[in-house]
C-alpha positions in Angstrom: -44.5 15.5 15.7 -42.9 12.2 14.3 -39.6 11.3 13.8 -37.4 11.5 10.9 -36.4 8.3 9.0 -34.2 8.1 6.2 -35.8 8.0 2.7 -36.0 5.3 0.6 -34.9 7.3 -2.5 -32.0 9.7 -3.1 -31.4 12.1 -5.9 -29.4 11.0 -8.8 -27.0 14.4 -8.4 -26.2 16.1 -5.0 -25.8 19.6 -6.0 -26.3 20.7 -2.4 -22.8 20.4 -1.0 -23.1 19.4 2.9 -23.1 15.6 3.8 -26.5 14.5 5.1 -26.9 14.1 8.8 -28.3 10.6 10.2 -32.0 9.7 9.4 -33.8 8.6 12.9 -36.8 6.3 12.7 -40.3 7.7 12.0 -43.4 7.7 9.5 -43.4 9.0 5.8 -42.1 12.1 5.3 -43.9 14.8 2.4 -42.7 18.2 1.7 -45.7 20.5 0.1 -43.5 22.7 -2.6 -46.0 25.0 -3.9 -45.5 28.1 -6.3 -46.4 29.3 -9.6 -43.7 26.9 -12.1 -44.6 29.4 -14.7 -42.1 28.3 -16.0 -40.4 25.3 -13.3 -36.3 25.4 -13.5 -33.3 24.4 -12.0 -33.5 26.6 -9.2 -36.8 24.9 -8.2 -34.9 21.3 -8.5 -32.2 21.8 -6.5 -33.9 23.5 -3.2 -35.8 20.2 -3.8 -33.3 18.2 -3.8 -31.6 20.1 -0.9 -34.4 19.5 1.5 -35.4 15.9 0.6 -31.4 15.4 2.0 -31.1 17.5 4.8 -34.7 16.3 6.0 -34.9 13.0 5.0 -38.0 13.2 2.8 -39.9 10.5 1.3 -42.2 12.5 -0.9 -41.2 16.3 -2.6 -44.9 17.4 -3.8 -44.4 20.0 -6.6 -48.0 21.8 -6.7 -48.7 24.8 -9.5 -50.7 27.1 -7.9 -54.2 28.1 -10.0 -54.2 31.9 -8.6 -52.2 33.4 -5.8 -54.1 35.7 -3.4 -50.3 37.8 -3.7 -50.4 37.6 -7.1 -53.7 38.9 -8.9 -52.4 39.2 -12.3 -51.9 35.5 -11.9 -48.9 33.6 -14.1 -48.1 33.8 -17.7 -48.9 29.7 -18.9 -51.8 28.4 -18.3 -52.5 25.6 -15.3 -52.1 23.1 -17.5 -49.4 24.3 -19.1 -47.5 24.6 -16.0 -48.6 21.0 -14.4 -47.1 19.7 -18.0 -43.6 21.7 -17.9 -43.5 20.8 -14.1 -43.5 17.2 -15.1 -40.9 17.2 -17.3 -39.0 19.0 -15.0 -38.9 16.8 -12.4 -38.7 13.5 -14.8 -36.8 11.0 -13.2 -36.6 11.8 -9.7 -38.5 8.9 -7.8 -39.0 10.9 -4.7 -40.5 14.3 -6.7 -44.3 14.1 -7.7 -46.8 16.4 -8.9 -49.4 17.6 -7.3 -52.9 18.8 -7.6 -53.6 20.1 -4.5 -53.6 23.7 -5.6 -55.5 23.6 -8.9 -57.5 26.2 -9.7 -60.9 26.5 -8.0 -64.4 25.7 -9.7 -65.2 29.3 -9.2 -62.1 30.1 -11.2 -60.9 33.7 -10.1 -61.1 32.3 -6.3 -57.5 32.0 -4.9 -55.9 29.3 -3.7 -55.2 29.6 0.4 -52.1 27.7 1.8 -53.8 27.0 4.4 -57.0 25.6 3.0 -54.4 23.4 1.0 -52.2 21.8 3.7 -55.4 21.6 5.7 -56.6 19.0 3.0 -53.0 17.5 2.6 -52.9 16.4 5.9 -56.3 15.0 6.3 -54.9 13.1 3.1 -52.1 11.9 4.4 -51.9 8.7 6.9 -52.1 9.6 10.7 -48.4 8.8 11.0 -46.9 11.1 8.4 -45.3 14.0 8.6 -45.9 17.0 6.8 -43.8 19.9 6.0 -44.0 23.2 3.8 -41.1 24.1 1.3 -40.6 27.8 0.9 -38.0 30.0 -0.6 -37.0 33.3 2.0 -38.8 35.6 -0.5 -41.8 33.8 0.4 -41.1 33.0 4.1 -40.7 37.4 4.9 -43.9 37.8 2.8 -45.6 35.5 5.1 -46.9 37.8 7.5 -48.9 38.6 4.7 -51.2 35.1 3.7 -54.0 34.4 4.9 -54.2 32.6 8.7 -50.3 33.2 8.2 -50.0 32.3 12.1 -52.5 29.0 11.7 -49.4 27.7 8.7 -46.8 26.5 11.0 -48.8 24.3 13.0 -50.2 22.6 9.9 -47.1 21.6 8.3 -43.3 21.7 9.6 -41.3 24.8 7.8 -38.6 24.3 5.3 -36.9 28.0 3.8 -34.1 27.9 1.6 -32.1 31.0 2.5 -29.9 32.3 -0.1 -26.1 33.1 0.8 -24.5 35.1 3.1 -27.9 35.7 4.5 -28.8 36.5 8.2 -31.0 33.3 9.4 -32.0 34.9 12.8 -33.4 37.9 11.2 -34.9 35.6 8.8 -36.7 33.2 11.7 -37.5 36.7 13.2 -40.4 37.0 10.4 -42.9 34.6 11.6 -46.2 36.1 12.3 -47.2 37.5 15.7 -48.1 34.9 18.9 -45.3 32.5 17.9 -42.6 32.0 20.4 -39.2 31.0 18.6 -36.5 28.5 20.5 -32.7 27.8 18.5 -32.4 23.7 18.5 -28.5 23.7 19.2 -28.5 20.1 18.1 -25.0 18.9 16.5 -26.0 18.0 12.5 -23.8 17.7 9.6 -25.6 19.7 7.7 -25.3 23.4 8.9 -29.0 23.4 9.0 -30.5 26.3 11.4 -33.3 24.7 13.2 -35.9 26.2 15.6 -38.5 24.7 17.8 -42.0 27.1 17.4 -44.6 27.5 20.2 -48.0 29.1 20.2 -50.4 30.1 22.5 -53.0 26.5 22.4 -49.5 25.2 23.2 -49.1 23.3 19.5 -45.2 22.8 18.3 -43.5 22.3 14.6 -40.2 22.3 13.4 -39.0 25.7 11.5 -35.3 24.5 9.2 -33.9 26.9 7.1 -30.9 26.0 4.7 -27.9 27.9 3.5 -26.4 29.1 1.3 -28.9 28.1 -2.2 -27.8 29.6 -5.3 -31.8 29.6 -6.4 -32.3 33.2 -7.6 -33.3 33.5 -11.3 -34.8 36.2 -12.4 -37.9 35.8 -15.0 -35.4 38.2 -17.6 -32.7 35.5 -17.5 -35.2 32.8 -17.7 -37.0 34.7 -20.7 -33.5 35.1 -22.5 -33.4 31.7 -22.6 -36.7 30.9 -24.2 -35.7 32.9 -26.6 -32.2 31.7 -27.3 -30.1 34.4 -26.3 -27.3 32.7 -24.4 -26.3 32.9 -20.9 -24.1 31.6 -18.2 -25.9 28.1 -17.6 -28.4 26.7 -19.0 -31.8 27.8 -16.1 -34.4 25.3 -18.0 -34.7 21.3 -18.1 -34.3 21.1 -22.2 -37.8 18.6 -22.3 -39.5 21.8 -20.6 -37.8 24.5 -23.3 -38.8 22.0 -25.5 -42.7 22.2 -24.8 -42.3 26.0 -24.0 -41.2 26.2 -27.8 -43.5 23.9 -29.1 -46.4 25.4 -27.5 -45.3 29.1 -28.1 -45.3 29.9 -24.3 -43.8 33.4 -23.0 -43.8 35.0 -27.0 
């Protein structure tokens, strides 16, 4: 596993409050931030920017997902629908891109396999990167659950954004089977909790999980929104409520 280095590009707003801890030297550093967008918000942005400055990233790859295996009923926008809003959410963050990787498959009601995906990414990528996966801890206790779930750690690094007030060692505790956990007590700035994971074949990767993100949105708030009934904060970019209203998305 390669070291970290400090990224060439930093958010314009830091809305994740703990100073960053020093960058070490090392290759290019991608996070995989996959999900359904249906539709991308703030929520989504900010975890983002937490990780790309807790771990130093170079690249944040936001990647609709065209069916998930967990999800049969499958999101409410289309594909491209989503790849458009996800664009406009993310406009104007240098380090943020978005990614293909998990478009829908020729066959169409095939679903999309984490680990088919990052098994491509990283045969993509150049020898000396590093690749990590960005999750949020709904999707980190499910994980037990995907497909090869024990295979995912050992393709990419893990990244779970833990909400507050929540119990990290019971949430490292949900790996799958066969993977031995080790606490990094390493001194950061960043109140990171970071473990070192082991399997059987003797392969290693990097589990951090971040405190303390105010993410949760829940599809009622982000639907009173689209439809103008006023809330707290605003939950939506306005270039994506924009195309959700021009398009007629979520009537």
């Amino acid at each position: 596993m390669s070291r970290m280095m400090s990224s060439p590009c930093q958010p314009r707003l830091l809305d994740y409050h703990i100073p960053m801890s020093p960058a070490p030297a090392g290759g290019t550093h991608v996070a995989f931030f996959g999900g359904s967008f249906d539709p991308p918000h703030i929520g989504h942005v900010a975890v983002a920017r937490a990780a790309q400055r807790a771990l130093h990233l170079d690249r944040v790859l936001f990647a609709p997902v065209g069916l998930q295996p967990l999800k049969p009923t499958g999101p409410s926008a289309s594909f491209e629908d989503r790849v458009a809003m996800t664009r406009l959410a993310i406009a104007g963050h240098a380090c943020f891109e978005v990614s293909l990787a998990d478009a829908p498959k020729p066959a169409g009601a095939t679903p999309n396999f984490t680990v088919d995906t990052l098994t491509g990414l990283r045969d993509s990528l150049p020898q000396e990167s590093t690749l990590f996966l960005l999750l949020g801890a709904d999707s980190f206790r499910a994980l037990h659950q995907w497909h090869r779930a024990a295979e995912l750690p050992f393709l990419a690094n893990f990244i779970v954004a833990s909400r507050p007030n929540e119990n990290l060692d019971d949430l490292a505790a949900c790996l799958p089977p066969g993977i031995a956990l080790n606490p990094l007590h390493e001194q950061t700035q960043d109140q990171a909790n970071r473990y070192r994971l082991t399997n059987g074949a003797g392969e290693q990767s990097l589990l951090t999980i971040l405190p303390n993100l105010h993410y949760d949105i829940s599809a009622t708030q982000l639907r009173n929104q689209v439809h103008g009934k006023a809330g707290d904060k605003p939950l939506l970019d306005p270039a994506v409520l924009a195309y959700i209203h021009l398009h007629h998305l979520y009537e």
